[in-house]
C-alpha positions in Angstrom: 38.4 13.1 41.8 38.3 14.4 38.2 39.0 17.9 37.4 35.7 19.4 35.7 36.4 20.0 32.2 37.3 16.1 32.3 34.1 15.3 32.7 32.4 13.1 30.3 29.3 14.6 28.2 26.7 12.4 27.5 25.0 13.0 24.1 21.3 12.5 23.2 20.9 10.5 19.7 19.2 12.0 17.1 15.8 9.5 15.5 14.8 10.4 12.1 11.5 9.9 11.4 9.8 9.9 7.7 7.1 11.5 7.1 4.3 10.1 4.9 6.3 7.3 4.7 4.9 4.0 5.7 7.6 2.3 7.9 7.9 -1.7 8.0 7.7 -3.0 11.8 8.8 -6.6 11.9 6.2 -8.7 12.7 6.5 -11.9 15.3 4.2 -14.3 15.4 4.3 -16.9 18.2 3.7 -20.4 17.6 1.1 -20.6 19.9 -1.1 -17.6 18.7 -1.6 -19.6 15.5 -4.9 -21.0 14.5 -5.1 -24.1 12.9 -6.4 -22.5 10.2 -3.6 -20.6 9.7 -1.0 -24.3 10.4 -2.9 -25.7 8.0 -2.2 -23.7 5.7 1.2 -24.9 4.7 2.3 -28.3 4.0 4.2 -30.5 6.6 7.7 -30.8 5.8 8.1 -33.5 8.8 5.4 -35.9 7.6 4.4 -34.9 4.1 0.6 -34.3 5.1 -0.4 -31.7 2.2 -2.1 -28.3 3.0 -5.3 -28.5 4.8 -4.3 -31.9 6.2 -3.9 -33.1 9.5 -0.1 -33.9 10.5 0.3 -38.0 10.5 2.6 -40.4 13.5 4.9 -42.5 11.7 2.1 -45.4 12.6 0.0 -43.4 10.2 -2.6 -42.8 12.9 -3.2 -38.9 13.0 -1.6 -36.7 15.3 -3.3 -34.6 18.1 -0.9 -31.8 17.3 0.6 -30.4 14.4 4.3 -30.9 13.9 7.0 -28.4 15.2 8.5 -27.3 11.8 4.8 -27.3 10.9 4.3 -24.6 13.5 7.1 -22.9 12.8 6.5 -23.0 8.7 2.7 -21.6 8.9 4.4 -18.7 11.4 6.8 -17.7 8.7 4.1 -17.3 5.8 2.1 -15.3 8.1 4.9 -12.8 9.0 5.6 -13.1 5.0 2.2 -12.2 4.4 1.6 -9.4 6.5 4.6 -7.6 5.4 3.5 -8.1 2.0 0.3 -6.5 3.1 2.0 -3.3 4.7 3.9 -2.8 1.5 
């Protein structure tokens, strides 16, 4: 056993919080809670189909589902957007 004045302390930390200072939270949006609105609203950069178009199979025939980068694009300018709105 450990003699008593061994022991180890444990120390709370200390949060600082601002007052009337609006704080950024970072935003995550998942892929999935996208609308297509909101995918559409960026270009493909797998394809090339242009905002507000549907994403294209390299037969040309149009594709039941937006690309991935697609997906993953149109969730990056809504994060960029609503930071942009919290500022």
């Amino acid at each position: 056993m450990m003699p008593a004045d061994s022991v180890l302390c444990l120390e709370l930390s200390k949060i600082e919080h601002f007052r009337g200072a609006r704080t950024l939270h970072h935003v995550v949006v998942k892929t999935k809670d996208l609308t297509s609105e909101q995918i559409l609203s960026v270009p493909c950069t797998t394809c090339g189909a242009a905002i507000g178009e549907a994403c294209e199979l390299h037969t040309g025939a149009l594709r039941t589902e937006p690309h991935r980068d697609r997906k993953f694009s149109a969730a990056e300018a809504v994060e960029t957007r609503a930071l942009n709105d919290l500022k």
